[in-house]
C-alpha positions as a Markdown table, in Angstrom:
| # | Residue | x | y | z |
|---|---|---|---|---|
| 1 | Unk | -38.0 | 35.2 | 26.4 |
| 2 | Unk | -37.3 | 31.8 | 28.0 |
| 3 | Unk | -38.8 | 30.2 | 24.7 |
| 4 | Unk | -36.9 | 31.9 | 22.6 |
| 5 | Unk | -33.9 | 30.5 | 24.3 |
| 6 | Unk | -35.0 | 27.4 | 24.2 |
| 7 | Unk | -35.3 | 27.6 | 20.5 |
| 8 | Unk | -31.8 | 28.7 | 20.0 |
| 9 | Unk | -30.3 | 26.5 | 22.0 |
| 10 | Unk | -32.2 | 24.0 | 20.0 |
| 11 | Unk | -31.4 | 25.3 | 17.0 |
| 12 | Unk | -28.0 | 25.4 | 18.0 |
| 13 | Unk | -27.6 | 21.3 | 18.8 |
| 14 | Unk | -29.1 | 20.6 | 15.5 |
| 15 | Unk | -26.7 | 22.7 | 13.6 |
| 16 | Unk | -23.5 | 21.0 | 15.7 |
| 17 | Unk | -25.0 | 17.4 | 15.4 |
| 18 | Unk | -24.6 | 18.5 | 11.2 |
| 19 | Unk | -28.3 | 18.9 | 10.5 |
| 20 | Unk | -28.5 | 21.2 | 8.0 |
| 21 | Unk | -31.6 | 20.3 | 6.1 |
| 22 | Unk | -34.5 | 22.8 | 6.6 |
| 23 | Unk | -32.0 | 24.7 | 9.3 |
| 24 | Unk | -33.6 | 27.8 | 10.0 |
| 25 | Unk | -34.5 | 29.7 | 13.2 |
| 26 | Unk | -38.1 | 31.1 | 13.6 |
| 27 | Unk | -39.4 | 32.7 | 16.6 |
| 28 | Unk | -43.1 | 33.5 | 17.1 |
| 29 | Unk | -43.4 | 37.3 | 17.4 |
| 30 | Unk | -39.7 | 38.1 | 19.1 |
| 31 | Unk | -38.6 | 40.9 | 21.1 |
| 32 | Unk | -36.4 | 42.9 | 18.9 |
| 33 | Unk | -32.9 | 41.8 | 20.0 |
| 34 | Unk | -34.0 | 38.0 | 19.5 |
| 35 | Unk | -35.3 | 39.6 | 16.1 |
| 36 | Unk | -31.8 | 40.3 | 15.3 |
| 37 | Unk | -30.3 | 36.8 | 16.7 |
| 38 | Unk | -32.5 | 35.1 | 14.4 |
| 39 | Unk | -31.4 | 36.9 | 11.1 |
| 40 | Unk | -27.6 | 36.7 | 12.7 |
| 41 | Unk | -27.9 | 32.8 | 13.2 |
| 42 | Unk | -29.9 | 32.0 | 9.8 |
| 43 | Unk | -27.1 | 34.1 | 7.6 |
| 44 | Unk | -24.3 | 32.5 | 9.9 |
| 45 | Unk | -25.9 | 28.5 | 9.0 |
| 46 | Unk | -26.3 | 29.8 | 5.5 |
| 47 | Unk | -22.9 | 31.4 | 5.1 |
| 48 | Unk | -21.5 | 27.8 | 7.0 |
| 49 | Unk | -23.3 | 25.3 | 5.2 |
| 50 | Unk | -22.0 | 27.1 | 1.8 |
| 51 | Unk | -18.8 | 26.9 | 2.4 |
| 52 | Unk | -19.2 | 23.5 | 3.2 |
| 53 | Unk | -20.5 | 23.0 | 0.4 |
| 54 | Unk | -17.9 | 24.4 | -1.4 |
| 55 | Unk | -15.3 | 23.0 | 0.7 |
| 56 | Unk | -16.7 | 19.6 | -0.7 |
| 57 | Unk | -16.4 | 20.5 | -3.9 |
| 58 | Unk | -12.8 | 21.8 | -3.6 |
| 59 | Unk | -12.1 | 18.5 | -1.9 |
| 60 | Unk | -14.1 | 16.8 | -4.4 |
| 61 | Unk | -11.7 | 18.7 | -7.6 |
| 62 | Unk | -8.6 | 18.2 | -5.6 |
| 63 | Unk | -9.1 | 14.1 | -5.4 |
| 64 | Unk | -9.8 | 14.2 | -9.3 |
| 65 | Unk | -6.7 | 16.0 | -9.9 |
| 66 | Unk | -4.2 | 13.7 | -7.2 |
| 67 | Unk | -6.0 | 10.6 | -9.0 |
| 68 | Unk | -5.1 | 11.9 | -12.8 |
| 69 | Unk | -1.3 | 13.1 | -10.8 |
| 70 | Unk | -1.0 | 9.1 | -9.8 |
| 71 | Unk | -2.1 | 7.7 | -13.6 |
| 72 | Unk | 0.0 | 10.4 | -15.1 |
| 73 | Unk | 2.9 | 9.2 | -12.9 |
| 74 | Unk | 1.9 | 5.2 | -13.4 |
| 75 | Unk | 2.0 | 5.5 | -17.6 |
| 76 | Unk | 5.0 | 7.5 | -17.4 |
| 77 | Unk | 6.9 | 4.5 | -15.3 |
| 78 | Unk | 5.4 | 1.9 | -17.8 |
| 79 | Unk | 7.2 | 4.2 | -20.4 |
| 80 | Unk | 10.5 | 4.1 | -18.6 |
| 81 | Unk | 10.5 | 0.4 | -18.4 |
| 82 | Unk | 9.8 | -0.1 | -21.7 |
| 83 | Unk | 12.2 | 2.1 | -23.0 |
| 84 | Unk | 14.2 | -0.1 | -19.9 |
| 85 | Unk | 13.1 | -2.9 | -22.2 |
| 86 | Unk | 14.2 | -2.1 | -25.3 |
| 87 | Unk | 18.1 | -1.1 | -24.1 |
| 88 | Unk | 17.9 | -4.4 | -22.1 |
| 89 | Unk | 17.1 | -6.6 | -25.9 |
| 90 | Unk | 19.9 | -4.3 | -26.9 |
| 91 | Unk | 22.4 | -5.4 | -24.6 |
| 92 | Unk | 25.1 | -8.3 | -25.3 |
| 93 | Unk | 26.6 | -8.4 | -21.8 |
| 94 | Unk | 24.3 | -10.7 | -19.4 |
| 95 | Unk | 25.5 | -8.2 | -16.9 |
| 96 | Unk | 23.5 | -5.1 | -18.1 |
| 97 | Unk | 20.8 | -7.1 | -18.7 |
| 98 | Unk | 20.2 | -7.9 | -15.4 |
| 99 | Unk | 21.0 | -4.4 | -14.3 |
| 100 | Unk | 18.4 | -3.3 | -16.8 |
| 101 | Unk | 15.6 | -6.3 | -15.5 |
| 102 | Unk | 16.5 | -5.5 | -11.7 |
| 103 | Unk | 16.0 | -1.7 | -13.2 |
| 104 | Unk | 12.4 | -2.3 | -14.9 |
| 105 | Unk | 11.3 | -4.6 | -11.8 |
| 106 | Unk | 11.5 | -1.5 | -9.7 |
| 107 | Unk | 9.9 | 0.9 | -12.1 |
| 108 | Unk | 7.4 | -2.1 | -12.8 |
| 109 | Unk | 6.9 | -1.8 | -8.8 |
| 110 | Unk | 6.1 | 2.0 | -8.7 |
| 111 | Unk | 4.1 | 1.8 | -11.6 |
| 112 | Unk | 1.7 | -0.7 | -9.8 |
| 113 | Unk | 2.2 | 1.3 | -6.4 |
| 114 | Unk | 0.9 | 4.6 | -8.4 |
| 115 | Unk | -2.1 | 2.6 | -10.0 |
| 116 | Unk | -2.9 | 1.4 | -6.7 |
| 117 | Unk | -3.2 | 4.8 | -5.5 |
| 118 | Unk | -5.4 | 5.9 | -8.0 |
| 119 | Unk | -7.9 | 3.3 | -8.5 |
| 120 | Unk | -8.2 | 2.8 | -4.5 |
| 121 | Unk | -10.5 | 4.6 | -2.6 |
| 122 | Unk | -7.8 | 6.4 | -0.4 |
| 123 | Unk | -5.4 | 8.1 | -2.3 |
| 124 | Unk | -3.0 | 8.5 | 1.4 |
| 125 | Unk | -2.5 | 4.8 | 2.0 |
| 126 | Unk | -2.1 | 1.2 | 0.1 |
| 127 | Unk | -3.9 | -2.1 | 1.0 |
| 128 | Unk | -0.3 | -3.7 | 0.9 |
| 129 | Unk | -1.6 | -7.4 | 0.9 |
| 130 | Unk | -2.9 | -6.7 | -2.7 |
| 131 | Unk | 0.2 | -4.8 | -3.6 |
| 132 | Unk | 2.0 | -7.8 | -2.9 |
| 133 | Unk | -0.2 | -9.7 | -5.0 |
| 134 | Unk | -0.1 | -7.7 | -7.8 |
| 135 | Unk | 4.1 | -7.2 | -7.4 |
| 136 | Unk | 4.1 | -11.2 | -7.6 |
| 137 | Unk | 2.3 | -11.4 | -10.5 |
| 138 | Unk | 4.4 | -8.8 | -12.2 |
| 139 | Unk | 7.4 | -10.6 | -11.3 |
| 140 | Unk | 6.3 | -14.2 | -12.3 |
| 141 | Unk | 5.2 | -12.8 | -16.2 |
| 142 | Unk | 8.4 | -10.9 | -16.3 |
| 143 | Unk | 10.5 | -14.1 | -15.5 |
| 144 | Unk | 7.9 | -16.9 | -17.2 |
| 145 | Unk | 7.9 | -18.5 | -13.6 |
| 146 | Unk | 4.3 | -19.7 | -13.5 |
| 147 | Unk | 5.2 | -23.1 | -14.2 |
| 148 | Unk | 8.4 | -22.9 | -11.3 |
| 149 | Unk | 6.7 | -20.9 | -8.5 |
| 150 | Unk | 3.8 | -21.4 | -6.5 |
| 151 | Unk | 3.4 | -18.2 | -4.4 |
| 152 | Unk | 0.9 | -18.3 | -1.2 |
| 153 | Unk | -0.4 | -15.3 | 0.8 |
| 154 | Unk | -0.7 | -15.6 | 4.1 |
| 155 | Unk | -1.2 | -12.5 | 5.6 |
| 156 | Unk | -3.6 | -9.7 | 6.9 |
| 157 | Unk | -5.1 | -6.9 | 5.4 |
| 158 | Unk | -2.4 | -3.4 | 6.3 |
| 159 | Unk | -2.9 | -0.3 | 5.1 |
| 160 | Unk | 0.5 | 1.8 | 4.6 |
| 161 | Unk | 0.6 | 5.4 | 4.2 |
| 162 | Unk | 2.1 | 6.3 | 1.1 |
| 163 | Unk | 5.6 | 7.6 | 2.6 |
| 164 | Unk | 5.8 | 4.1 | 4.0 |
| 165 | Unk | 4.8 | 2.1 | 1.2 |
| 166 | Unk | 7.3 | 3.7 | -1.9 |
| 167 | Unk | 10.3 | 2.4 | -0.5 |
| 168 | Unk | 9.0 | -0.7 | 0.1 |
């Protein structure tokens, strides 16, 4: 009886350390009740470790779908600031065309934010040191200031959760 004890709690450890290859429980000729443990605690590990697996694959189908969400979102921004930049060549008064540049800068903003999110590899939070970048660069073609502006960036890697990032 001892053994078979042993051999559970054994088994046990291994499942809770996440070994789940070749997990199953076999004792050598078993009173009955440990008969009955054993086919308990092989359909619990198989009943776990497939909805694990499943969980995975929901997890899996869920980051697809936030990814496509966030390029969705991005090409529909670049739409809004191009339609931002059509009014704006329409426009006489210097006025409204700065309202409509300060206007596309911030959807230009998003739209990098949202690409960012999707092409990372965590879809909660933004490496904001290459945001920056990339906002720079976005600014300096939009205003032909390559020439005028030398931009340096000095500062560390810091990842921002999404809520904090956007209204940055």
């Amino acid at each position: 009886v001892i053994q078979h004890i042993y051999r559970l709690r054994h088994a046990m450890r291994r499942f809770a350390r996440g070994e789940r290859s070749d997990m199953k429980l076999a004792f050598d000729n078993p009173p009955r009740e440990f008969e009955v443990l054993e086919t308990s605690f092989n359909r619990m590990v198989r009943i776990i470790t497939a909805a694990e697996e499943k969980s995975g694959e929901d997890l899996q189908e869920k980051t697809v779908l936030l990814r496509e969400v966030h390029h969705r979102v991005k090409n529909n921004l670049e739409t809004v600031s191009s339609l931002l930049e059509l009014q704006s060549a329409q426009a006489e008064d210097d006025e409204v065309q700065s309202v409509m540049q300060a206007s596309q800068n911030r959807e230009q903003s998003m739209s990098i934010l949202h690409q960012k999110l999707y092409q990372g590899e965590n879809l909660a939070s933004i490496e904001m040191k290459d945001y920056f970048k990339n906002l720079a660069e976005s600014l300096l073609d939009t205003y032909d200031a390559w020439e005028q502006v030398d931009i340096e960036y000095d500062m560390k890697g810091l990842e921002l959760d999404v809520d904090t990032a956007v209204p940055i």
